[in-house]
C-alpha positions in Angstrom: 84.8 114.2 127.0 85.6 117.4 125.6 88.8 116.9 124.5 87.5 113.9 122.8 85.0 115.6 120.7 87.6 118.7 119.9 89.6 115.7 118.3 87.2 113.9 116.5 85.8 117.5 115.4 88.6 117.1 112.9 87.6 114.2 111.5 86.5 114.4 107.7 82.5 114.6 107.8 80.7 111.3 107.6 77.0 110.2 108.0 76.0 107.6 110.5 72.9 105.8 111.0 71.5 105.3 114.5 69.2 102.6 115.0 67.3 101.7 118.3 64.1 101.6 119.3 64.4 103.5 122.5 63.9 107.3 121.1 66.1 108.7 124.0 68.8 107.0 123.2 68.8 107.6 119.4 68.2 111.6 120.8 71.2 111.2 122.9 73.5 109.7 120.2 72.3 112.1 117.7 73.0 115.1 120.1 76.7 113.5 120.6 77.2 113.0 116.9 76.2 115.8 115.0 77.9 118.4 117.6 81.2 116.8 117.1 80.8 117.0 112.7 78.8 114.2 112.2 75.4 113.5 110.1 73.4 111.6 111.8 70.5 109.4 110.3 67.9 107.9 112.5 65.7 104.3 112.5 63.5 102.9 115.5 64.3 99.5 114.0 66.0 97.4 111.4 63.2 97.7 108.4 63.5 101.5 108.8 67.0 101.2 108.7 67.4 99.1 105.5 65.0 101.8 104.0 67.1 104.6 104.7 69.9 101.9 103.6 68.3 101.9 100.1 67.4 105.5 99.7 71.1 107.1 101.1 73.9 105.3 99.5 76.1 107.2 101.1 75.7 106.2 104.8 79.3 105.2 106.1 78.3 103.5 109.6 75.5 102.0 110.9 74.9 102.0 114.9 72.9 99.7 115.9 71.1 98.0 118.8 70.7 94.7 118.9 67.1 93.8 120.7 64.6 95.8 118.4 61.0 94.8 117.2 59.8 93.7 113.6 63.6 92.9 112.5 66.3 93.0 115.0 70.0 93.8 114.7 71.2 90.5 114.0 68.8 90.4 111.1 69.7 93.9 110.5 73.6 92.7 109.9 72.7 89.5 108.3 71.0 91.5 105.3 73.9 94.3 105.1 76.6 91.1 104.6 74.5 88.9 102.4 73.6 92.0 100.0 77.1 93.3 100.4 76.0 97.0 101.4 78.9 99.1 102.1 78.4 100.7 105.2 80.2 99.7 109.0 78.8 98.1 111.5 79.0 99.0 115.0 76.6 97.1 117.7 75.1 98.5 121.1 73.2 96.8 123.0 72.1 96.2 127.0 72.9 92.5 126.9 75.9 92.4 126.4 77.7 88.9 126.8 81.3 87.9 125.6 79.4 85.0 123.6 77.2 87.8 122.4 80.2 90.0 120.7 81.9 87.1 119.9 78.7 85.8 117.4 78.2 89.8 116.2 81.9 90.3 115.0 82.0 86.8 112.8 78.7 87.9 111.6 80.5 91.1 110.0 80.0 93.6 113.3 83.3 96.4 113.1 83.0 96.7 116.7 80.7 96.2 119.8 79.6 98.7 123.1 77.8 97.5 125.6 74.9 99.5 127.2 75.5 101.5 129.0 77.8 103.2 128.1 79.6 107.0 128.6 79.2 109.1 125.5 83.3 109.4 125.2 83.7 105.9 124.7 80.8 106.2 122.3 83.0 108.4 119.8 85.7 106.7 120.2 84.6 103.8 119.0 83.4 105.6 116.0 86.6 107.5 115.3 88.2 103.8 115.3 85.2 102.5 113.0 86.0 105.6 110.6 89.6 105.1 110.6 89.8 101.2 110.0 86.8 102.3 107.1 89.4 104.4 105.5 91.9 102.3 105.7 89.9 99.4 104.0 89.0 102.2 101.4 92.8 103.3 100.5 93.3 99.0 100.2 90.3 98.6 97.7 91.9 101.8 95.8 95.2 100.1 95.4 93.6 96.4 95.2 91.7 98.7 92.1 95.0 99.7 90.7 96.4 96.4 90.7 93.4 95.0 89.0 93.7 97.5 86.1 97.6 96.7 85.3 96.2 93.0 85.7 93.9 93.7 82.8 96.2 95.7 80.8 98.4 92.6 81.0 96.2 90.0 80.4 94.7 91.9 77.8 98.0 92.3 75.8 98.4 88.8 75.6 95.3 88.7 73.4 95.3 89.4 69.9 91.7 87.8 68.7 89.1 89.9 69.4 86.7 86.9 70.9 89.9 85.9 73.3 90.2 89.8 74.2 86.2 90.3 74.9 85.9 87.0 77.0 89.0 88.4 79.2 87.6 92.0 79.3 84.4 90.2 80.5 86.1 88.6 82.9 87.9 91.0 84.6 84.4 93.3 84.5 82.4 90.5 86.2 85.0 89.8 88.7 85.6 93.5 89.5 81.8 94.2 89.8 80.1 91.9 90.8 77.4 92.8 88.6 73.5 90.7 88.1 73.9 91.4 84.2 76.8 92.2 81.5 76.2 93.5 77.8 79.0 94.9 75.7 77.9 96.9 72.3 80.1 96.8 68.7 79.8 99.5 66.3 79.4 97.9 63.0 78.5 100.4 60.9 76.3 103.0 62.0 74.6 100.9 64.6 75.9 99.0 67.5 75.3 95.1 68.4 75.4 93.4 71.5 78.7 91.2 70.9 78.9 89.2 74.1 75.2 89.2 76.8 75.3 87.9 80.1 73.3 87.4 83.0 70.3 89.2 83.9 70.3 91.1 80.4 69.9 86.9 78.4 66.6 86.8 80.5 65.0 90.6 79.9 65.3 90.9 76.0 63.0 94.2 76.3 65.7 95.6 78.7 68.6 94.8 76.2 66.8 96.6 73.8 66.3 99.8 75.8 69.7 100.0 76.7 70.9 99.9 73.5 68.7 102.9 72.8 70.2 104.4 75.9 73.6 103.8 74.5 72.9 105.0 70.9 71.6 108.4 72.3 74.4 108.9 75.0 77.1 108.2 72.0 75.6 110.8 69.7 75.9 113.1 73.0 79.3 112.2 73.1 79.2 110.7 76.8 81.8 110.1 78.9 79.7 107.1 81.3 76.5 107.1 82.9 75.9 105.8 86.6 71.6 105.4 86.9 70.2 104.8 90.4 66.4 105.0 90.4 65.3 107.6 92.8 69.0 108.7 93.5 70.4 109.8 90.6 68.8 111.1 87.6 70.2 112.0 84.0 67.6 114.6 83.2 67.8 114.6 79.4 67.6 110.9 79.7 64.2 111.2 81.7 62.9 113.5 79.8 63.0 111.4 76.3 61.6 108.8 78.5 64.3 106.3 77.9 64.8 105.6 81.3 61.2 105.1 81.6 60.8 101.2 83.6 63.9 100.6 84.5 64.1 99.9 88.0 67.5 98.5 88.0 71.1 99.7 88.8 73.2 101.2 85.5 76.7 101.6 84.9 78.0 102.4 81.4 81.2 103.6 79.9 82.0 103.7 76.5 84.5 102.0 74.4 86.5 105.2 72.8 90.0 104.7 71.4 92.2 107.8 68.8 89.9 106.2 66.0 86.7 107.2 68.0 83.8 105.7 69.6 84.3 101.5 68.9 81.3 100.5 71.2 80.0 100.5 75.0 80.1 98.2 78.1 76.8 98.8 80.3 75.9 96.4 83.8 73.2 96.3 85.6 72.5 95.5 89.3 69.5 94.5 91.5 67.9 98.0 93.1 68.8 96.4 96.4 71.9 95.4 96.0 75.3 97.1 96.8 74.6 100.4 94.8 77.1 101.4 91.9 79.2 104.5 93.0 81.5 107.0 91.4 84.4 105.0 92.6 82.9 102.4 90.2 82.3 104.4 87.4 85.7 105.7 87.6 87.1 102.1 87.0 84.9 100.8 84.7 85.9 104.3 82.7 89.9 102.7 82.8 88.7 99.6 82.0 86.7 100.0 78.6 89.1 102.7 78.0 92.2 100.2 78.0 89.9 97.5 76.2 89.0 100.1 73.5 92.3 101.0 72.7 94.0 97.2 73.2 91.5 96.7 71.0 92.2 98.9 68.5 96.0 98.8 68.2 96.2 94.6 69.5 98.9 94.0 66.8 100.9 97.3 67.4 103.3 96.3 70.0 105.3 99.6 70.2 101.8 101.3 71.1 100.8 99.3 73.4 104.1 99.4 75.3 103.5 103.0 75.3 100.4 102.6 76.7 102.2 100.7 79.6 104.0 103.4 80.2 101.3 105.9 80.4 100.1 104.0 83.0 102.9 103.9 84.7 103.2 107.4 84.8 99.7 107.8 85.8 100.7 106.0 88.7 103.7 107.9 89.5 101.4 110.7 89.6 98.9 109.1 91.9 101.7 109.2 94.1 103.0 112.7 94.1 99.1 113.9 94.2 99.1 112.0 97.4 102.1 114.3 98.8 102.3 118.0 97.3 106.2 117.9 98.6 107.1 115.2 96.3 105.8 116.7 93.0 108.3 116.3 90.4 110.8 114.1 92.3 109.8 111.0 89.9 110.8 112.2 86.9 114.0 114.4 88.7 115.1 111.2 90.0 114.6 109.4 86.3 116.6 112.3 85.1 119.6 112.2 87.9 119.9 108.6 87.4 120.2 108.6 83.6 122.5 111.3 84.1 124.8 109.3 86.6 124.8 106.9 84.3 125.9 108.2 81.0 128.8 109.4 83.5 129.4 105.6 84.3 129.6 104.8 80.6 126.1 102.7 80.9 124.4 101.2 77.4 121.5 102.4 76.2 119.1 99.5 77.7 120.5 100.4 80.9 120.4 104.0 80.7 116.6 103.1 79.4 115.4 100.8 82.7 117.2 103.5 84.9 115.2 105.8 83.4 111.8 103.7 83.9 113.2 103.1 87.3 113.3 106.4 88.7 110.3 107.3 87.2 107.9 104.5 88.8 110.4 103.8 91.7 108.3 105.5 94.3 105.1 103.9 92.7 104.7 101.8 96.4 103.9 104.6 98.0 100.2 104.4 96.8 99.6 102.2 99.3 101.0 104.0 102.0 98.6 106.2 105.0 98.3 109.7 103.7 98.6 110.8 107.0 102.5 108.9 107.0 103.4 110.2 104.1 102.3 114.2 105.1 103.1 113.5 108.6 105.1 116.4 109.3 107.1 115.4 112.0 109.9 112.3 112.7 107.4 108.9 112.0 107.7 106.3 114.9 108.9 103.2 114.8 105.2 101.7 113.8 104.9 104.0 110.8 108.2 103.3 109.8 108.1 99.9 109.3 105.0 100.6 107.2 106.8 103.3 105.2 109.6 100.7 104.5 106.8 98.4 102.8 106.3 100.7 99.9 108.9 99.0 97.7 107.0 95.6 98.7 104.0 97.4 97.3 105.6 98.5 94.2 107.0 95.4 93.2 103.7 94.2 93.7 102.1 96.0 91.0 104.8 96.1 88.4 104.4 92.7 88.8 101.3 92.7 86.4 103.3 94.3 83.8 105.3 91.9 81.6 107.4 95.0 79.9 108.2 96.0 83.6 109.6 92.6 85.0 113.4 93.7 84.1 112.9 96.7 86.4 111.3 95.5 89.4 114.6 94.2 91.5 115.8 98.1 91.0 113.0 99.3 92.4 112.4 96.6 95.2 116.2 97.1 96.1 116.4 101.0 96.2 116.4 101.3 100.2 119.4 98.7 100.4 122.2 100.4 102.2 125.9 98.5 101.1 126.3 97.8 104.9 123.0 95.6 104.7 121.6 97.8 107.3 118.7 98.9 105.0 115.0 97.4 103.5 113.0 95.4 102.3 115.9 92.4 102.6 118.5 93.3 104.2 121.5 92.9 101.4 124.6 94.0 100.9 127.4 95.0 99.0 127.6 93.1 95.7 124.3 91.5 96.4 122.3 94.8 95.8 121.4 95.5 92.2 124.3 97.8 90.6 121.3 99.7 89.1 119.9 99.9 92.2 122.6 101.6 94.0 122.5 104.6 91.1 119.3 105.1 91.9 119.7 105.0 96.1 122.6 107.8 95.1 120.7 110.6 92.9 116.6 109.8 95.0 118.5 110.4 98.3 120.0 113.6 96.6 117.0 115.3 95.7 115.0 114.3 98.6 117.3 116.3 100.5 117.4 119.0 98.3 113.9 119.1 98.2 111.2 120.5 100.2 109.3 117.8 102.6 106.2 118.2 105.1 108.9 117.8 107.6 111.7 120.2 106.9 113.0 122.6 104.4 115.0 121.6 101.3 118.7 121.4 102.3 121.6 123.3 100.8 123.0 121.2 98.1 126.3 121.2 100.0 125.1 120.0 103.0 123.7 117.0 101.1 126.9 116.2 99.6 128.2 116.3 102.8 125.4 113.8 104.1 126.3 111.7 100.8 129.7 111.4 101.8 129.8 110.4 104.8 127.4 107.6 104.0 129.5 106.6 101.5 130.7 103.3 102.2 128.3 102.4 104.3 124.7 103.4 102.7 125.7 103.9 99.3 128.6 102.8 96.8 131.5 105.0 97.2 132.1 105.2 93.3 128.9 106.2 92.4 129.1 109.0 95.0 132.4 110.3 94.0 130.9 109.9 90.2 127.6 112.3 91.2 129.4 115.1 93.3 131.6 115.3 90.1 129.1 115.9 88.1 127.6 118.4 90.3 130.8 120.4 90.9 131.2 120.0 87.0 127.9 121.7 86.5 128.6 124.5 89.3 126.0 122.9 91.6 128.0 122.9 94.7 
């Protein structure tokens, strides 16, 4: 038990909501909880829970029994699935029958513990919940990711305004999942509603106050507003009395491209619904700020590649944030590999996709466990064949970009080994992208040169060393020979 609770005492602080109506057993589970890091919420029964469901938006697992009065647990879970509330479920309860768990879990139930049960298996159970919840959370972040290249592309393929305002709607409404969409044009000095839908058609008076909302936050020179009534409060907004009424949800982000402010997206949600977050805001803020400048420059190919790329970037940076002992290796291997290849006599289209390549060719590892990526010893077996998966991943979402597509087979193919001994497909020799074998040359270089959670950065000789005695088997004898040339020539080694 105590060794338990040392280990979970590491875990990141979350709050969990305990609901039974027996008061002992809330006591006892609150006792358990909060010494081992937790914050711990309390409800005798499922209304009080959904109360405390509507006022702390924050909660991140909901314990609950099963047999309560006024509204049970199956109610209880029924409501949290049908209004989408994002919390986890765990369910205790005394009777406890395989049928029982069975009907729980395809109701939307994490996990199940019977009473009674011993305090150890209690947080355990929870340390699961948390992990699997995180787990789903680094998913939505990339699913998030791959939904914004999705709109860049889809976006670029429109070059009407109407046809690139019913897309932008599109993707908003499918992202958010909100009960009403309005999205404001500047023309002129004011700003006009150019496309209205849902809840917004039905509540004129509401449209109207928004756009006031929106007028004011531009002249403040806002970056987005995220309005919860009773939760979270813009006080210069209150004050003026503009968010007098509203008792709905508010998410707004404004349309700002080089030229300057172009218009505003807003949506609004049911109060007890789902509630808006910052994760949300954050997105929606990528999304009108894509759409603004799409927009803006729709006719300007050469910009809008850029903008691609800028993403792309973005992305590679994602990465690196994600491991502090990567920083920089993106754009050192873009710059190895276009290096090798002016060496090999490469044109410039080439020398231009190796380039791309080594910057975004790590781009996978988005999707990847932190705690793989920074583990800082040898990764078993398990984690290794979910480390291998990151050029899967990558090729995934350079799918969405049409200016990528040339690039993708170097990326997907950069773990190949000339032996076919390496990932994702096994190929070999001639089969492997030439461009793809450059890059497997100069990334394995600097990872070893370079510092990792799980050893010191090698001596540069050492790594030739490495490099040659793979060569042949992992990686293309000429373009090894080619890149300890060139570091001898440069007095690297």
């Amino acid at each position: 038990m105590k060794k338990v609770m040392n280990n979970l005492a590491r875990t990141p602080k979350a709050k969990i909501l305990v609901v039974d109506d027996e008061e002992s057993l809330r006591e006892i589970c609150r006792e358990a909880l909060t010494e081992t890091g937790y914050e711990v919420r309390e409800a005798k029964n499922g209304r009080e829970a959904l109360e405390i469901l509507r006022k702390e938006r924050d909660i991140d697992i909901v314990l609950s029994d099963l047999n309560m009065p006024e509204m049970d647990g199956m109610s209880l879970i029924d409501y949290i699935k049908r209004h989408n509330l994002d919390v986890e479920l765990v369910v205790m309860t005394g009777f406890g029958t395989i049928e029982t768990a069975v009907e729980v879990m395809k109701k939307g139930a994490l996990d199940y513990i019977p009473k009674p049960f011993y305090l150890n298996h209690l947080l355990v159970k929870i340390e699961s919940a948390l992990k699997r919840r995180k787990e789903k959370k680094q998913r939505e972040r990339l699913d998030k990711l791959v939904q914004i290249l999705k709109l860049n592309k889809e976006l670029n393929a429109k070059l009407e305004m109407s046809a690139l305002l019913n897309e932008f709607l599109f993707h908003v409404e499918r992202t958010f999942d909100p009960d009403g969409t309005v999205i404001f044009l500047k023309n002129g000095k004011d700003f006009h509603p150019a496309r209205v839908r849902g809840l917004f058609k039905k509540q004129v008076a509401m449209l109207r106050r928004i756009k006031d909302i929106t007028l004011y936050l531009i002249l403040k020179d806002f970056k987005s507003l995220l309005y919860i009534p009773g939760k979270i409060e813009n006080e210069d907004l209150r004050v003026r009395g503009l968010l007098d009424g509203i008792s709905h949800q508010l998410l707004l982000s404004p349309l700002i491209s080089k030229g300057g402010v172009l218009g505003c997206v807003c949506l609004v949600r049911e109060l007890d619904k789902m509630g808006f977050n910052d994760d949300d805001m954050q997105l929606l803020t990528v999304f009108a700020s894509q759409t603004a400048a799409i927009i803006e420059n729709a006719q300007l190919y050469g910009r809008v590649l850029e903008m691609n790329r800028e993403v792309i970037r973005s992305l590679a940076k994602a990465v690196e944030a994600k491991d502090s002992y990567t920083k920089g290796h993106s754009d050192q291997v873009a710059y190895y590999s276009v290096k090798l290849g002016r060496s090999l006599g490469l044109t410039s289209e080439e020398l231009d996709e190796l380039h791309w390549s080594g910057i975004v060719h790590d781009v996978g590892k988005i999707g990847i466990p932190d705690d793989i990526l920074n583990k800082p010893g040898k990764l078993t077996d398990e984690e290794f064949e979910i480390m291998k998966r990151h050029p899967v991943i990558g090729r995934e979402i350079l799918s969405q970009i049409e200016s990528l597509k040339d690039i993708m087979p170097i990326i997907y193919h950069h773990h190949e080994r000339i032996d076919g001994r390496g990932y994702p497909e096994h190929i070999k020799g001639d089969s492997i992208p030439f461009l793809s074998k450059v890059i497997s040359v100069v990334d394995a270089y600097d990872a070893m040169t370079s510092d990792r959670a799980y050893r010191r950065a090698m001596d540069p000789k050492k790594a030739v060393s490495i490099l040659e005695s793979g060569s042949g088997t992992q990686w293309e004898p000429d373009l090894v020979d080619t890149w300890i040339h060139i570091l001898e020539r440069e007095k690297k080694i």
